[in-house]
Structures are given as C-alpha cells and as structure tokens.
C-alpha positions as CSV (number, residue, x, y, z in Angstrom):
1,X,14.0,-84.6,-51.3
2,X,17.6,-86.7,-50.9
3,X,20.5,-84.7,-52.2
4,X,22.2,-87.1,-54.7
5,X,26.5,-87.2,-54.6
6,X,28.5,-85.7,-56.6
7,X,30.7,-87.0,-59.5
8,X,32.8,-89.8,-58.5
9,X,36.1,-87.8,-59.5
10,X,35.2,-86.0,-56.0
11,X,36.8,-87.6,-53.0
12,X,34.4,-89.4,-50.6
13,X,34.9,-87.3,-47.3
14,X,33.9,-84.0,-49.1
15,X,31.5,-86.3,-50.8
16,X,30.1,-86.7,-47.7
17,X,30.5,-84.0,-46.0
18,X,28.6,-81.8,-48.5
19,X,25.9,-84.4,-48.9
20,X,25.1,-84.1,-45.0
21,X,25.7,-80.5,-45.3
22,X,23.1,-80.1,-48.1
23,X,20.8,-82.7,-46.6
24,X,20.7,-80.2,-43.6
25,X,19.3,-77.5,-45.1
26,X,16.7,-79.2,-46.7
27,X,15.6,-80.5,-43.0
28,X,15.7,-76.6,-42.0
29,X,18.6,-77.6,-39.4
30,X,20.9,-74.8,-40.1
31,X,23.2,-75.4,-37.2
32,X,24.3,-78.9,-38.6
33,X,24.6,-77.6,-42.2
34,X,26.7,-75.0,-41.5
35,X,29.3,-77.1,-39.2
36,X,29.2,-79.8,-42.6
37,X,29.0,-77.0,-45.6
38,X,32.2,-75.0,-43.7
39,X,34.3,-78.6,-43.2
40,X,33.6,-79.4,-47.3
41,X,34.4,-76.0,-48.0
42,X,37.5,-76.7,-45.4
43,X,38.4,-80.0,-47.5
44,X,37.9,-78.3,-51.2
45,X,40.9,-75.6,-50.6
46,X,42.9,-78.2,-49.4
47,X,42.4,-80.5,-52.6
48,X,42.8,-77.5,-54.4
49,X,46.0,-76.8,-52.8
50,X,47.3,-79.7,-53.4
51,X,46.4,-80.3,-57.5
52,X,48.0,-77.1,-57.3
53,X,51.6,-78.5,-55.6
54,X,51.3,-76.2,-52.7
C-alpha cells in the first residue's frame, strides 16, 4: 500500500517529507518514520508561522 500526496496547496518538501514518513510506517521501519514524520511536523509550524506573519 503507497501513501498517495497530499493536496497540491501543500508545499513539496513537507509533501515529501510526510509521504516518506508515512511510507515508513507502513514498511514497519519506525526509525526512518520518525526522523521524516518529526522533520514534516518541523516544516508545518514553520509554514504556520509564517501564514501567520511571525
């Protein structure tokens, strides 16, 4: 099972970022989702922060 990407509104590092993060977890690697899922995660506040004029 392939993850598919998000909306095209999202950027394409988080894009792919969570895309190898969730493709991780569905090939039981944890280690390698967790180093992706944090990084999106990483890259989400900062978009948010700056939509927000911080």
């Amino acid at each position: 099972m392939k993850y598919t990407s998000p909306p095209d509104f999202v950027p394409e590092d988080i894009k792919h970022a969570l895309a190898v993060g969730v493709n991780a977890i569905l090939a039981d690697d944890h280690v390698l989702a967790k180093i992706y899922l944090d990084f999106g995660n990483k890259l989400v506040d900062h978009f948010d922060l700056a939509k927000q004029g911080a």
